[in-house]
C-alpha positions as CSV (number, residue, x, y, z in Angstrom):
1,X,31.4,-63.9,58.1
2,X,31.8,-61.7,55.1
3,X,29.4,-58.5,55.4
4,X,29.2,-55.9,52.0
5,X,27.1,-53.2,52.1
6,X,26.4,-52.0,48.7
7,X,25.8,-47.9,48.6
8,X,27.2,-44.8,50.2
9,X,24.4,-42.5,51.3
10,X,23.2,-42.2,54.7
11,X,21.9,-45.7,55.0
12,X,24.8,-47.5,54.0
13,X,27.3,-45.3,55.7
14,X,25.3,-45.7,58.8
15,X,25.1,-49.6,59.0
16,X,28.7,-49.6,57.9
17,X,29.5,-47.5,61.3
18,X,27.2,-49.0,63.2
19,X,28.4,-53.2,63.0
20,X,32.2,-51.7,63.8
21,X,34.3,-53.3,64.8
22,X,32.9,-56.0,62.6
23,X,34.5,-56.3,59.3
24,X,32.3,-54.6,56.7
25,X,33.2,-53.9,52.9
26,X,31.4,-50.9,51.8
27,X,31.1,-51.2,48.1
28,X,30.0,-47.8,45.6
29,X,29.9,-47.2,42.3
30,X,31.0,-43.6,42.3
31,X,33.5,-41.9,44.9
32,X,32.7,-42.6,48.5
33,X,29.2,-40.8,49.4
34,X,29.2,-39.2,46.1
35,X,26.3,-39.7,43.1
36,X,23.6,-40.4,46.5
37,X,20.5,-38.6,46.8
38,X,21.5,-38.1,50.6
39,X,24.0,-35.8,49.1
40,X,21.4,-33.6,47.2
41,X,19.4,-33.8,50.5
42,X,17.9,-29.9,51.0
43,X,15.3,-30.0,53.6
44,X,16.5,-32.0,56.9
45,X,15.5,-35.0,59.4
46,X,12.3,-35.0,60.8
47,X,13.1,-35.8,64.7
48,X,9.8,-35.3,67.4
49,X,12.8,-33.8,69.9
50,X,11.4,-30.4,70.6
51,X,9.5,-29.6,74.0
52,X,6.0,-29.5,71.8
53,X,6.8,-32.3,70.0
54,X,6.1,-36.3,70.5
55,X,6.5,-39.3,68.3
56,X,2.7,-40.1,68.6
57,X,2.5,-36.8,67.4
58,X,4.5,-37.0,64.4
59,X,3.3,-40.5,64.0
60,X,-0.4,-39.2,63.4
61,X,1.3,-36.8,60.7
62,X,2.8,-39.7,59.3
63,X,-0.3,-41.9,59.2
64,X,-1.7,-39.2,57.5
65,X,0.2,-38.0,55.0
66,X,0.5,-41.9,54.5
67,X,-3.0,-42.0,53.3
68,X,-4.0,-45.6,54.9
69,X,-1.1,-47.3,53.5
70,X,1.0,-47.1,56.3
71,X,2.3,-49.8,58.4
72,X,1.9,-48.2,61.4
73,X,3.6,-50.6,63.9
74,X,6.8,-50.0,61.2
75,X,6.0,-46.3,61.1
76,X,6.0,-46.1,65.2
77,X,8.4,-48.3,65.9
78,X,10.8,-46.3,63.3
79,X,10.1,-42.2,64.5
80,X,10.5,-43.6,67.7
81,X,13.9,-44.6,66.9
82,X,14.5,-41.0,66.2
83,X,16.4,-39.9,69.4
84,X,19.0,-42.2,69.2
85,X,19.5,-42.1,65.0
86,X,20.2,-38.3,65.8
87,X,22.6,-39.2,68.8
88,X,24.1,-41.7,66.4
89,X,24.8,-38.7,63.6
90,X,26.3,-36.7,66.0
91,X,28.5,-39.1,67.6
92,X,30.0,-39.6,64.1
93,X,30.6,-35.9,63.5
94,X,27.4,-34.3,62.1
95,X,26.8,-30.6,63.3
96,X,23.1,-30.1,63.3
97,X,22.0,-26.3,63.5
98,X,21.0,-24.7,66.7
99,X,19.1,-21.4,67.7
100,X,21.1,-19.1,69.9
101,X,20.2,-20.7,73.4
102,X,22.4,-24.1,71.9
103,X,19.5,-26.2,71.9
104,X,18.4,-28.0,68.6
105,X,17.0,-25.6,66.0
106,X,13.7,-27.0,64.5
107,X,12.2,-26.1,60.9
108,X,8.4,-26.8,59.4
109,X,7.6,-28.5,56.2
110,X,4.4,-29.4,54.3
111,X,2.1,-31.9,56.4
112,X,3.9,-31.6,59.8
113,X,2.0,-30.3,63.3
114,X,4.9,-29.3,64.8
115,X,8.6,-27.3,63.7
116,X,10.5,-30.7,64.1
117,X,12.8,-30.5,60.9
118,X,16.3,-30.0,62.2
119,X,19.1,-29.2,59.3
120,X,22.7,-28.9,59.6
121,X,24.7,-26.4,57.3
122,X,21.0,-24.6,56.6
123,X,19.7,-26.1,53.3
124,X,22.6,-28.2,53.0
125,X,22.1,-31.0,55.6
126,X,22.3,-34.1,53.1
127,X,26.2,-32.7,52.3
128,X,26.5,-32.0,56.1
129,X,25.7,-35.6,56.8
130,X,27.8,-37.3,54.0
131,X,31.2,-35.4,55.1
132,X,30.6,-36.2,58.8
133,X,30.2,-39.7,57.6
134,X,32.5,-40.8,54.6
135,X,35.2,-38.8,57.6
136,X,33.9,-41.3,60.2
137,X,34.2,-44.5,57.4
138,X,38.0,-43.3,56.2
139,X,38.9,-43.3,60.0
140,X,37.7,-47.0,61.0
141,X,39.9,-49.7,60.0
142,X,37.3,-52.2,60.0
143,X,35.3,-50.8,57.2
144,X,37.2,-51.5,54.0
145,X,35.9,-49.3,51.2
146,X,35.4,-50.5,47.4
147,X,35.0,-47.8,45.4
148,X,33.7,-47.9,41.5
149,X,33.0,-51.0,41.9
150,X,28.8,-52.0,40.2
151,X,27.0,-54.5,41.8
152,X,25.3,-55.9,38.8
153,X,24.2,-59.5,40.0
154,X,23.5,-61.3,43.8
155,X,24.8,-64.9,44.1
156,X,21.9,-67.1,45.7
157,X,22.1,-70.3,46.9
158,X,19.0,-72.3,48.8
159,X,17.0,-68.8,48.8
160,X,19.7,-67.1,51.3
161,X,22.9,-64.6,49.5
162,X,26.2,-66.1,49.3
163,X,28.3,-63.0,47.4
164,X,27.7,-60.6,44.7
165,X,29.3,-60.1,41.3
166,X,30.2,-56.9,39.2
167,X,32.8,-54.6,37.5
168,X,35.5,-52.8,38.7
169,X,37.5,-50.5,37.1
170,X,36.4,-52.8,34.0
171,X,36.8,-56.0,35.2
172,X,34.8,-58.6,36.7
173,X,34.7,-59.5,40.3
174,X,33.1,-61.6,42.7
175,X,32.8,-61.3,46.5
176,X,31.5,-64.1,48.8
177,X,29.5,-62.6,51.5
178,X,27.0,-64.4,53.9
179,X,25.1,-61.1,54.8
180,X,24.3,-58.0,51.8
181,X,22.9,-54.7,52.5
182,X,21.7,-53.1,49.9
183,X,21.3,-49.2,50.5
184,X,21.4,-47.9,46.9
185,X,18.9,-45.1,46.9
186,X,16.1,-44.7,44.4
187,X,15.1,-44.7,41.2
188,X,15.6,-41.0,39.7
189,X,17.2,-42.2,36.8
190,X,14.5,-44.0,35.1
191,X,12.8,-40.0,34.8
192,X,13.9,-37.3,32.7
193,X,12.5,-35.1,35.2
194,X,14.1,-36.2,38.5
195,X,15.8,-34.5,41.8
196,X,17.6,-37.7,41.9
197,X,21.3,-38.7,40.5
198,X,20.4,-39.6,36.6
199,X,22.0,-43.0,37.8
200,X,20.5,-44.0,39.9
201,X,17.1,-46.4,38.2
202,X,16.5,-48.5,41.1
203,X,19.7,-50.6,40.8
204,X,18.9,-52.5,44.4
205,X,15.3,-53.0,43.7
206,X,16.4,-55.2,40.8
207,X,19.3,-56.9,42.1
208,X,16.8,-58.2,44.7
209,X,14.1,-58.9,42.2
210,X,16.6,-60.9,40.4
211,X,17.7,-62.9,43.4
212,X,13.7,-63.6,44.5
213,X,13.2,-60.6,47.2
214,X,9.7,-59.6,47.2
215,X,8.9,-56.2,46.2
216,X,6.1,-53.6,47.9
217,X,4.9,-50.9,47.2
218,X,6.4,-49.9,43.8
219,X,3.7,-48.0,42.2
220,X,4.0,-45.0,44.6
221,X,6.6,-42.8,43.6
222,X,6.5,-39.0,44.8
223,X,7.2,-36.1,43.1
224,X,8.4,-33.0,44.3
225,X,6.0,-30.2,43.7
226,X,8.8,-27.4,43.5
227,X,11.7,-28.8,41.4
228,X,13.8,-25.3,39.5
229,X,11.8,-25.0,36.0
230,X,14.9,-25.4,33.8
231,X,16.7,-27.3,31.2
232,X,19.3,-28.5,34.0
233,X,19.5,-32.2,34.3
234,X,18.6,-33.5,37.1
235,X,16.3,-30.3,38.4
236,X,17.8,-28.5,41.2
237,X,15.3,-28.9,44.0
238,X,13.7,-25.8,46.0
239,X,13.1,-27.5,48.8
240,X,9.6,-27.3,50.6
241,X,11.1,-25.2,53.6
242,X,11.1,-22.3,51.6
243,X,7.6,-22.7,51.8
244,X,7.6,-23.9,55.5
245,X,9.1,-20.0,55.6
246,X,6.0,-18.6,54.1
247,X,6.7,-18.6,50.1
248,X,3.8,-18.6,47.9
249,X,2.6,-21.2,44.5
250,X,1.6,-18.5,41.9
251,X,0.6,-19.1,38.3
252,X,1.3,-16.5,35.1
253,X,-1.5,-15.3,36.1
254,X,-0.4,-14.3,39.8
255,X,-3.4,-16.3,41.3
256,X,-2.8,-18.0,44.3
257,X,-4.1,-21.1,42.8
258,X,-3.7,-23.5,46.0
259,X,-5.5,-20.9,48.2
260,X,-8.8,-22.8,49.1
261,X,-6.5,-26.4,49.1
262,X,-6.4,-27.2,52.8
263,X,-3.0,-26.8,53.8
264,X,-2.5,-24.2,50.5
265,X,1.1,-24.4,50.2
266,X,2.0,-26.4,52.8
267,X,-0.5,-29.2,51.8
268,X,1.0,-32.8,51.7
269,X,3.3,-33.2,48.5
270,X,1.0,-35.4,46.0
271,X,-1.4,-32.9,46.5
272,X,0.5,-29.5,45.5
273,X,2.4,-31.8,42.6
274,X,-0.7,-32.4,41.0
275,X,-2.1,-28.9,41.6
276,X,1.0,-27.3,40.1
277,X,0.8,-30.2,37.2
278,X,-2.7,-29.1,36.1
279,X,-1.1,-25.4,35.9
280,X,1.3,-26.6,33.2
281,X,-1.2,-29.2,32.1
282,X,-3.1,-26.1,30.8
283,X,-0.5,-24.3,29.3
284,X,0.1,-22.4,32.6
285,X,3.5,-21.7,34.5
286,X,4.0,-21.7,38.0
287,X,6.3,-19.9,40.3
288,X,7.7,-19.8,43.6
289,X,7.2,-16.1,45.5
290,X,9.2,-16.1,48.1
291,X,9.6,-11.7,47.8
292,X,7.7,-10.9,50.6
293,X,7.8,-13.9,52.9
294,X,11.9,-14.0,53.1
295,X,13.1,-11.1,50.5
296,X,17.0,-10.0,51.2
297,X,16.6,-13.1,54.1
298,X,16.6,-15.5,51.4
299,X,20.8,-15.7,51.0
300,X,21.6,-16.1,54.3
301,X,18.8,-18.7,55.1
302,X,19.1,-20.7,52.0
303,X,22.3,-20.1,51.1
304,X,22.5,-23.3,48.6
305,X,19.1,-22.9,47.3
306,X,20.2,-19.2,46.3
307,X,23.4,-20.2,44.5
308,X,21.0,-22.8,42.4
309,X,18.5,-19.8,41.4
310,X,21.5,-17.3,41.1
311,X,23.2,-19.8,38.3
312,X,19.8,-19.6,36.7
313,X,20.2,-15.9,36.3
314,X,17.4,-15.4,39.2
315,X,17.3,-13.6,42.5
316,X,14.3,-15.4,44.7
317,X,15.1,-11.8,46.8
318,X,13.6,-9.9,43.5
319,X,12.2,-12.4,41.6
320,X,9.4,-15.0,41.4
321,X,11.3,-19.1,41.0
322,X,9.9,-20.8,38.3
323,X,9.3,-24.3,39.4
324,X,7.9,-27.8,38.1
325,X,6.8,-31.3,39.3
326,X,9.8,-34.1,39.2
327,X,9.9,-37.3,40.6
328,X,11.9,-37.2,44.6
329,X,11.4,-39.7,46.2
330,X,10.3,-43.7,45.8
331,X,8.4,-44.8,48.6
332,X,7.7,-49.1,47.1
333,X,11.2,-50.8,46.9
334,X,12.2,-53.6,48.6
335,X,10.0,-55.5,51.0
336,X,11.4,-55.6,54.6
337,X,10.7,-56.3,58.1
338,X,11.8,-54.5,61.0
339,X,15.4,-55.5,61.0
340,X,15.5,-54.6,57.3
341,X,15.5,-58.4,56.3
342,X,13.9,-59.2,53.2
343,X,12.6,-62.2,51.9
344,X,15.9,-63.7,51.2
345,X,18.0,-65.5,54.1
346,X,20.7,-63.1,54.5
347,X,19.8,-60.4,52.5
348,X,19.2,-56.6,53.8
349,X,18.0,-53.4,52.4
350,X,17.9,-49.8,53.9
351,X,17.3,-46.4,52.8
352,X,14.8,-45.4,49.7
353,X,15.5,-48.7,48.2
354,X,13.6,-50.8,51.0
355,X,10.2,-50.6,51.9
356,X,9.2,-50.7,55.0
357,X,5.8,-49.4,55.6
358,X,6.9,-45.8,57.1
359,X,5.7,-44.0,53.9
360,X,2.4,-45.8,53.0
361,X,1.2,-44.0,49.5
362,X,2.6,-40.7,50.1
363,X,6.2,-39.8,52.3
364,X,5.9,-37.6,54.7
365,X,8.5,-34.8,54.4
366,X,12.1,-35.5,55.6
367,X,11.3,-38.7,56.8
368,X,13.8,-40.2,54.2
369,X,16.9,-39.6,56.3
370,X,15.4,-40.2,59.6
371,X,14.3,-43.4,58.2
372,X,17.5,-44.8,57.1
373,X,19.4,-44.3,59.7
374,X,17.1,-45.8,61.9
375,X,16.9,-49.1,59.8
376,X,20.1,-48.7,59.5
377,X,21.2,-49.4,63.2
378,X,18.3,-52.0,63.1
379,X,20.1,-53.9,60.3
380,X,23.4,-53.3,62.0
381,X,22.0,-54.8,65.5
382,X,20.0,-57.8,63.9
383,X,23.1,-58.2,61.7
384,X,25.7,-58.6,64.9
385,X,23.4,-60.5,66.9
386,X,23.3,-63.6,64.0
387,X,25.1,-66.1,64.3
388,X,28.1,-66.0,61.7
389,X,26.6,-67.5,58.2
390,X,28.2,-70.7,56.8
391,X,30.6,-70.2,53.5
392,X,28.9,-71.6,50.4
393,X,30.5,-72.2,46.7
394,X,29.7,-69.2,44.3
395,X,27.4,-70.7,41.6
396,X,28.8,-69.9,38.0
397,X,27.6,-66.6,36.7
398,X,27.1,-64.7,33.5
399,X,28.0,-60.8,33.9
400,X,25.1,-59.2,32.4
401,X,26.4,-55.8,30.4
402,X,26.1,-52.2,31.8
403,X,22.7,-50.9,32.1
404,X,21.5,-48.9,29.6
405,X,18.6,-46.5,30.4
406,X,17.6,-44.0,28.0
407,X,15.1,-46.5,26.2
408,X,13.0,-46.9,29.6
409,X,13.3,-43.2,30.7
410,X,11.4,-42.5,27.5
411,X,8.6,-44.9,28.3
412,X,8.3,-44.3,32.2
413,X,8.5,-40.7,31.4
414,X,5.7,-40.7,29.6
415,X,3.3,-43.3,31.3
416,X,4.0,-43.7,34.9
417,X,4.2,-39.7,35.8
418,X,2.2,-37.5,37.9
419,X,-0.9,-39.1,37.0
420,X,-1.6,-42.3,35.0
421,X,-4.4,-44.3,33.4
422,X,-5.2,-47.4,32.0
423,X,-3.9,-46.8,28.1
424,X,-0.6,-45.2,28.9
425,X,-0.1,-48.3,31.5
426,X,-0.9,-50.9,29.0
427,X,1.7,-49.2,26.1
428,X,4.0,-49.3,28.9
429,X,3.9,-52.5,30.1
430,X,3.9,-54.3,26.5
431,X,6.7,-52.0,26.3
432,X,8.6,-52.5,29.1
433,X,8.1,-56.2,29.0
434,X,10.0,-57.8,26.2
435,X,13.5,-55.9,26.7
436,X,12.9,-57.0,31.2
437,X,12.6,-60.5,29.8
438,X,15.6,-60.2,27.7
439,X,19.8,-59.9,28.7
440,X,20.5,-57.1,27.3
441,X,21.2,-53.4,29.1
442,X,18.3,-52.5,29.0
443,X,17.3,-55.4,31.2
444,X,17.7,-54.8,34.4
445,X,16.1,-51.0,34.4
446,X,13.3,-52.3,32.7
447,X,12.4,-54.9,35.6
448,X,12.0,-51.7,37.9
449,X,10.1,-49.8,35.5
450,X,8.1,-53.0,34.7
451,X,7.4,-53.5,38.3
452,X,6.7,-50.0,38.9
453,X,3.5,-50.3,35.8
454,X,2.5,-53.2,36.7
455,X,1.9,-52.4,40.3
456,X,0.2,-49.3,39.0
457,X,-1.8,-50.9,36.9
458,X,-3.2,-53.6,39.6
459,X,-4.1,-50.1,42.1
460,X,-7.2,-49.1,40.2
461,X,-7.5,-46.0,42.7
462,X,-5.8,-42.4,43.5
463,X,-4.0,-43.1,46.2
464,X,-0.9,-41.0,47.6
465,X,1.6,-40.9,45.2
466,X,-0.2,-42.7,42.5
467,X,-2.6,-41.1,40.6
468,X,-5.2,-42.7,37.8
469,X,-7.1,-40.1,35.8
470,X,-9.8,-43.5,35.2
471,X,-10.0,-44.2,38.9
472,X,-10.0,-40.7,40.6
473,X,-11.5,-41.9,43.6
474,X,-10.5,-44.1,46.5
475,X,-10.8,-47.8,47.0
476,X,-12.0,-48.3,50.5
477,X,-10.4,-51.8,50.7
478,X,-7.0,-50.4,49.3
479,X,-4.0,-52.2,51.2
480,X,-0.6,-52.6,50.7
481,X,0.6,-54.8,48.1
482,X,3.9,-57.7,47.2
483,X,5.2,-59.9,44.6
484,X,7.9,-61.9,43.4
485,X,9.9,-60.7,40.0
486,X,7.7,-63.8,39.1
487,X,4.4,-62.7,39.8
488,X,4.8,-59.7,38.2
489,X,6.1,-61.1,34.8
490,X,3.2,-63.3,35.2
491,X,0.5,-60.2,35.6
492,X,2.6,-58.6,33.1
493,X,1.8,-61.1,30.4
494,X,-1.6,-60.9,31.2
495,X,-1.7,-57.2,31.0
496,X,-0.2,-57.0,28.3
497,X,-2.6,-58.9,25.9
498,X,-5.4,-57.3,27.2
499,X,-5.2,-54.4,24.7
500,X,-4.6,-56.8,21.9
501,X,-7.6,-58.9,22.5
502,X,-9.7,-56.1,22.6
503,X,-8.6,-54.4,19.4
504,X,-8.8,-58.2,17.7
505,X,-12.3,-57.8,19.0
């Protein structure tokens, strides 16, 4: 049984690790664990390990911050697993910070009870992680690593995987495989404004749509409240433990503007995006004060953070951080189970790019990473416990050409940001449409961004992450929501002629 895991960042490298001494190959399009948004990772793993601390604790901060989307069988069953995803990372080499008695060293971020946020290498725990484990990968022989290789198509036969096909170094390949993972992160790319590798659009997501995975979830997509204010592409991310630390939101105008907001700084992140975004909305700025609350402490305990700001000609010991909203984090994807099965026999997806009920509308901070290790080892153990798949022919394949993204970044820029409404959605999607139908690059971006409208469109609420300036309020039978690649060409079409009936009208 052939096993490829497609992706680098923690997800991948963790089931890759995990199904040793099975044979794996662990494909990525850039160097191993580099261009993942594990990498970038600032702010930690959230981990209920302290003497305070429980997972029915940080489960009701999850449920929460989930605002009734969460699955919460998922979303217990996964921060439970937290204890022996943190056991796993240290087994394979990853130092996590400690106080001076030895014990775990815990930090607090927006929406959490409890200091349960534990780093490693201060602000620089996503870096931390991938060295520990592209070191652990190079040093087991039965990993076999694949590197520059894209993934561009999933070879399908009776609705279960039977290989993938891509490019490599220029040329076409084609790997049979029984079992796929896909761990390839989020969609970052398809924003101007992202935290998130400009390459990364949601390349999973649409490799399963393609293949006939149902999708969940896809119109929440979170944006980081506190993203550096510059022309730097993608935005170096302040991440929200400065604030956990006691930094302050202040507009030109020095007002406190989140003051009153329950939670004020620390309130949960679609909340403070949208706040700052009404600042800028009104031809405001916002900054990050962090003077008083860390001053001269700031190098020493945000060492990365600081080189950022420095590089940007500020000192966050002297001066205030100018800071935006940009998108972080992708919380639809992929619809999975608990073993990280999707729809389709043989088929897998961990990480950002799967959806597995944990985040509901809104992600609860540093849950990413926690999260995909955890699914993960579940993938892993539901992966070695399966009987060994049968060898089927490879059906004849077109190579479709190298995405192309600057065409969608434009239109999901515009429409499916911060806040939406119907108008912008309907441009999008009539948009968006025509080139997801079509074979050309801008294809297969365009089926993400597609998915991600249409989805938005069907949620006429403000929920989480998604937020309609028509439908400000709450839809008290809200609930999760799937479809096919089909299904949502199908409300696509529909959509789409809705604004041209009613200006024929």
């Amino acid at each position: 049984m052939t096993i490829a895991v497609i992706g680098s960042g923690i997800g991948g490298l963790a089931t890759a690790l995990a199904l040793a001494p099975m044979p794996v190959v662990l494909m990525t399009k850039a160097a191993l664990g580099a261009e993942t948004s594990t990498g970038w990772a600032q702010g930690g793993i959230a981990a209920a390990l302290g003497d305070d601390d429980s997972a029915e604790l940080h489960l009701a901060d999850t449920l929460a911050a989930g605002d009734g989307l969460c699955d919460a069988e998922a979303t217990a069953r996964i921060l439970q697993g937290a204890p022996e995803a943190i056991a796993f990372l240290e087994h394979h080499g990853v130092a996590f910070d400690r106080a001076p008695d030895g014990r775990l060293a815990f930090g607090l971020e927006a929406a959490h009870s409890r200091r349960r946020i534990i780093h490693a290498g201060g602000d620089a725990t996503g870096a931390a992680i991938v060295k520990a484990l592209t070191k652990a990968v190079a040093a087991t022989p039965s990993i076999t690593v694949v590197s520059g290789a894209e993934v561009r198509r999933l070879l399908v036969r009776d609705n279960a995987v039977c290989g993938l096909a891509g490019v490599k170094d220029g040329q076409p390949f084609r790997l049979a495989a029984s079992r796929v993972v896909i761990a390839t992160g989020g969609i970052g790319g398809l924003y101007d404004a992202s935290t998130n590798p400009s390459g990364n659009f949601g390349q999973g997501v649409a490799l399963a749509a393609r293949a006939g995975a149902m999708l969940a979830d896809m119109e929440f997509v979170q944006f980081h409240p506190t993203a550096l204010a510059t022309d730097i592409r993608p935005l170096p991310l302040i991440s929200e433990a400065v604030r956990g630390e006691g930094a302050l939101l202040l507009n030109e105008k020095g007002e406190r503007f989140l003051a009153a907001t329950p939670g004020a700084e620390l309130a949960p992140r679609d909340v403070v995006a949208r706040a700052i975004a009404a600042e800028i909305a009104r031809g405001g700025r916002v900054f990050l004060d962090a003077r008083a609350a860390l001053g001269s402490r700031f190098k020493n305990r945000f060492p990365e953070i600081f080189a950022i700001c420095a590089r940007a000609g500020i000192d966050p010991a002297t001066d205030l951080i100018p800071v935006r909203p940009a998108e972080h984090y992708h919380m639809g994807g992929i619809a999975v189970d608990a073993s990280g099965r999707s729809s389709v026999g043989g088929l897998y997806a961990v990480g950002e790019c799967a959806a597995t009920g944990l985040h509901g509308a809104n992600r609860l901070a540093s849950n990413s990473l926690l999260e995909a290790a955890v699914t993960g080892l579940a993938a892993a153990a539901d992966i070695a416990a399966a009987p060994p798949g049968r060898v089927m022919p490879l059906p004849a394949l077109a190579l479709p050409a190298a995405p192309r993204l600057a065409t969608v970044r434009g239109i999901v820029s515009s429409a499916l940001g911060v806040t939406r409404d119907h108008a912008a959605l309907g441009e999008a999607i009539a948009a968006l449409l025509p080139l997801a139908e079509g074979d050309g690059p801008d294809a297969d971006p365009a089926i993400v961004a597609l998915s991600i409208a249409v989805f938005a469109a069907m949620r006429e609420e403000s929920r989480g992450g998604h937020a309609r300036i028509d439908f400000p309020q709450k839809n008290p039978e809200s609930r999760r929501r799937t479809m096919t690649l089909d299904a949502v060409f199908a409300h696509a079409r529909a959509l789409a002629a809705r604004p041209a009936l009613a200006r024929s009208a």
